[in-house]
N, C-alpha and C positions, 0 to 999 in steps of 0.2 A: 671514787674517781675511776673512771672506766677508761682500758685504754684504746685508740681510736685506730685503726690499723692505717689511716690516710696520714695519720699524725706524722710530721718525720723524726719525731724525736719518741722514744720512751720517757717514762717515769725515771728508770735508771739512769738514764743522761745526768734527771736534775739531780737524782744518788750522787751521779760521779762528780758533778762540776761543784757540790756542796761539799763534798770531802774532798777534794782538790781545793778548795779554799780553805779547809779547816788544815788541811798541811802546809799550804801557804804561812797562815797564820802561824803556824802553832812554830815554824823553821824559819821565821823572821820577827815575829812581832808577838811572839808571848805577854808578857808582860800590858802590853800598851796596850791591845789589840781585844781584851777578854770579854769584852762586852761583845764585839761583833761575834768575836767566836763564838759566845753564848747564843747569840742568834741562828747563827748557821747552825748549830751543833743541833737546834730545837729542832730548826725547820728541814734537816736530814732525819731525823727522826719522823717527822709525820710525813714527809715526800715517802720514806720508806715500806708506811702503813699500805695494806692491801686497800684501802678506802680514805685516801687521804680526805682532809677537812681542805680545801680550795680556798674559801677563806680567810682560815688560820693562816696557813702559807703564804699566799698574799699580804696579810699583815705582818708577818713574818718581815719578807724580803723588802716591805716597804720600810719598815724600820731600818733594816740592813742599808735598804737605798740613803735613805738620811747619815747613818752613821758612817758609812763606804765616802760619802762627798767630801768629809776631814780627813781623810787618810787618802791622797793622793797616789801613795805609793802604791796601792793596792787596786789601783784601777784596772790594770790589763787581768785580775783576778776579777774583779765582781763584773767583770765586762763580758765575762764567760758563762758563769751563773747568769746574770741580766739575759745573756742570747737565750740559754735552755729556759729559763723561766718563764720567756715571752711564748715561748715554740707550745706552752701549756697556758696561755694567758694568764699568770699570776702577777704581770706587771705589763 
């Protein structure tokens, strides 16, 4: 994945708004929460790669989309990710 200088977001964005939710999770919702963390934790992993799989990530965060809809509490968190992910069209 190439970065686009017109882009306004980086790759790093979706870095940061993926480990800002995996501290979310990890400082409120350990236990309940280890599936979605499992999710994010992946899809910070390949956003990270020099050539992410677009994709993967995509399927990624659309699982996230599904399991993020039960946990209400967490919405001003995956509402943040949702922005940077869109800014890369992966949702």
């Amino acid at each position: 994945m190439t970065n686009d200088p017109k882009s306004p977001a980086a790759p790093s964005d979706l870095v940061d708004a993926l480990a800002n939710s995996l501290k979310a999770i990890d400082d409120d919702y350990t236990e309940d929460m280890r599936g979605l963390r499992a999710l994010f934790a992946e899809a910070r992993l390949e956003a990270e790669k020099d050539e992410p799989n677009g994709q993967k990530l995509k399927a990624l965060l659309a699982d996230a989309n599904e399991m993020v809809r039960t946990f209400a509490g967490l919405d001003p968190v995956w509402q943040g990710v949702q922005r940077v992910a869109r800014m890369f069209g992966f949702l």
